[in-house]
C-alpha positions in Angstrom: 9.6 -30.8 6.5 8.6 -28.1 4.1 5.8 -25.4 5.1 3.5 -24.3 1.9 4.6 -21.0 0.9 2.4 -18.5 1.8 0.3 -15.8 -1.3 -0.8 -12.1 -0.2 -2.1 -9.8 -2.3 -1.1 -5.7 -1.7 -1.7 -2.4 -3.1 0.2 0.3 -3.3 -2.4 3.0 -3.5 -1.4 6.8 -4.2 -2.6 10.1 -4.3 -1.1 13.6 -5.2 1.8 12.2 -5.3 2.0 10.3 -2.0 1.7 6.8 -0.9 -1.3 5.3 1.6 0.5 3.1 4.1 -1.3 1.1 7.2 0.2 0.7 10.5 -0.1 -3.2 11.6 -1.8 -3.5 14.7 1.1 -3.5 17.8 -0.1 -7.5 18.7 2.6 -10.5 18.8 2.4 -13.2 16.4 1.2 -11.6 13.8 3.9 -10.5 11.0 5.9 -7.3 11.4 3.5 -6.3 14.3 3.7 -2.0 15.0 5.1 -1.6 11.5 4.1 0.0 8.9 3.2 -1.5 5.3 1.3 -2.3 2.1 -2.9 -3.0 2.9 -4.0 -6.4 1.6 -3.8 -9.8 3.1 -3.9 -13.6 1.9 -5.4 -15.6 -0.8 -8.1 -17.6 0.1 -9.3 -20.8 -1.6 -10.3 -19.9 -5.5 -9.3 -16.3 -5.1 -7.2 -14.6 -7.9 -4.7 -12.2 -6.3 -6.5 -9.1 -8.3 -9.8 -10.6 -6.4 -8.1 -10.6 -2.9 -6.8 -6.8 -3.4 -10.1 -5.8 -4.2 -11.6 -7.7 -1.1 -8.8 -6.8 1.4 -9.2 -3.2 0.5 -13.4 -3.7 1.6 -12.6 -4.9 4.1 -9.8 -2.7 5.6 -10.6 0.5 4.3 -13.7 0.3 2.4 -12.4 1.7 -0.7 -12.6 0.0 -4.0 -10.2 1.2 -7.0 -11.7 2.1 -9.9 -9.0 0.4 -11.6 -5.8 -1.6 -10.5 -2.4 -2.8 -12.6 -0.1 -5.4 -11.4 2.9 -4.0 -10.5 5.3 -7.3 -9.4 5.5 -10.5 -7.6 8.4 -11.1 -4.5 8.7 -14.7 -3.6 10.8 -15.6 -0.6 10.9 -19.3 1.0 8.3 -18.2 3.0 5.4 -15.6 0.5 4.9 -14.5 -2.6 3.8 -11.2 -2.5 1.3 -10.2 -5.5 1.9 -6.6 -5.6 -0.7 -4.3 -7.7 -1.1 -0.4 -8.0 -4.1 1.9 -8.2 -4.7 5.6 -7.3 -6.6 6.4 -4.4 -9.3 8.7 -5.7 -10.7 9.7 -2.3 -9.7 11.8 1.0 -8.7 10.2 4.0 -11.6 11.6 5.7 -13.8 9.1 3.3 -12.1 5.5 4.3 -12.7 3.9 7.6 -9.9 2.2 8.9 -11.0 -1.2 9.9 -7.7 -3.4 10.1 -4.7 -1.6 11.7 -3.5 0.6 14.1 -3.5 3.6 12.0 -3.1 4.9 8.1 -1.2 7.6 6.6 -0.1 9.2 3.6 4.1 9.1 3.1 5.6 10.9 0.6 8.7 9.3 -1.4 11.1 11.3 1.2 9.6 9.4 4.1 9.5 5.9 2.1 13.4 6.2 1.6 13.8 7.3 5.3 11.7 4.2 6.6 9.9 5.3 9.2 7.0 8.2 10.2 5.6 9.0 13.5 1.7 7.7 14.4 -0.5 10.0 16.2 -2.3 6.6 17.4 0.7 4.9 18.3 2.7 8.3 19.8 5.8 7.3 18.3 7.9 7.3 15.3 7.5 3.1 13.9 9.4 1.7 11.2 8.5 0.8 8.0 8.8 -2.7 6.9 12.3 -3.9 4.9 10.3 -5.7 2.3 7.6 -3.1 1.7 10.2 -0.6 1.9 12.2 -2.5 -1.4 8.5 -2.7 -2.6 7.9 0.9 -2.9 11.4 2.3 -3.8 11.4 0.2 -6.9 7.6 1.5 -7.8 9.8 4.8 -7.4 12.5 4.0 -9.5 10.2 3.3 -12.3 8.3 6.5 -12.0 5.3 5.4 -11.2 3.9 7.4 -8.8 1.2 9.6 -10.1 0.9 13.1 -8.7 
């Protein structure tokens, strides 16, 4: 018995040359709970990935990209993961943090090391394996826009 694979949409979003990362709320049952990752979520019914981005981000941070490029697609047994880039072209101080347990800029140092402390959380959490692949790769290919 086959479950149907699962679609999410996420963004790496940058700015001066760092990375905007969400730590997942610390609650079992949901996926890499007290980790932190990529902000987006799953396709609903008639969205596009691009359209789910642009609604997760509304929703979680209340920031819309001017612009965003598709970056790759990872597909396990279990999700696909429709990755897209797009700069983030305001402060921290402007985005409200709706979904998580907290939000930070990492730098490319901290993305290789795989994990960051959380003033909310009072601890050092890890970064999650597949998001970590995620953003080394964006990385390797030079991406990242100061």
């Amino acid at each position: 018995m086959s479950e149907k694979v699962v679609h999410v949409a996420l963004a790496i979003l940058y700015r001066e040359g760092q990375f905007l990362l969400q730590l997942r709320d610390n609650i079992p049952g949901i996926v890499y709970p007290g980790y932190w990752g990529l902000f987006g979520g799953h396709l609903e019914p008639g969205e596009t990935p691009e359209m789910t981005l642009k609604r997760e981000l509304q929703e979680e941070i209340g920031y819309l990209p001017p612009q965003v490029w598709e970056f790759g697609s990872y597909q396990t047994p279990e999700v696909v993961r429709h990755v897209f880039h797009a700069p983030l072209t305001v402060g921290l101080d402007e985005l409200v943090l709706n979904e998580g347990w907290d939000m930070g800029l990492w730098t490319p140092e901290d993305i290789r090391r795989g994990d960051r402390y959380s003033e909310k959380a009072d601890e050092v959490r890890p970064l999650g394996g597949p998001h970590q692949q995620i953003f080394l790769q964006f990385i390797e290919r030079g991406l990242l826009k100061s």
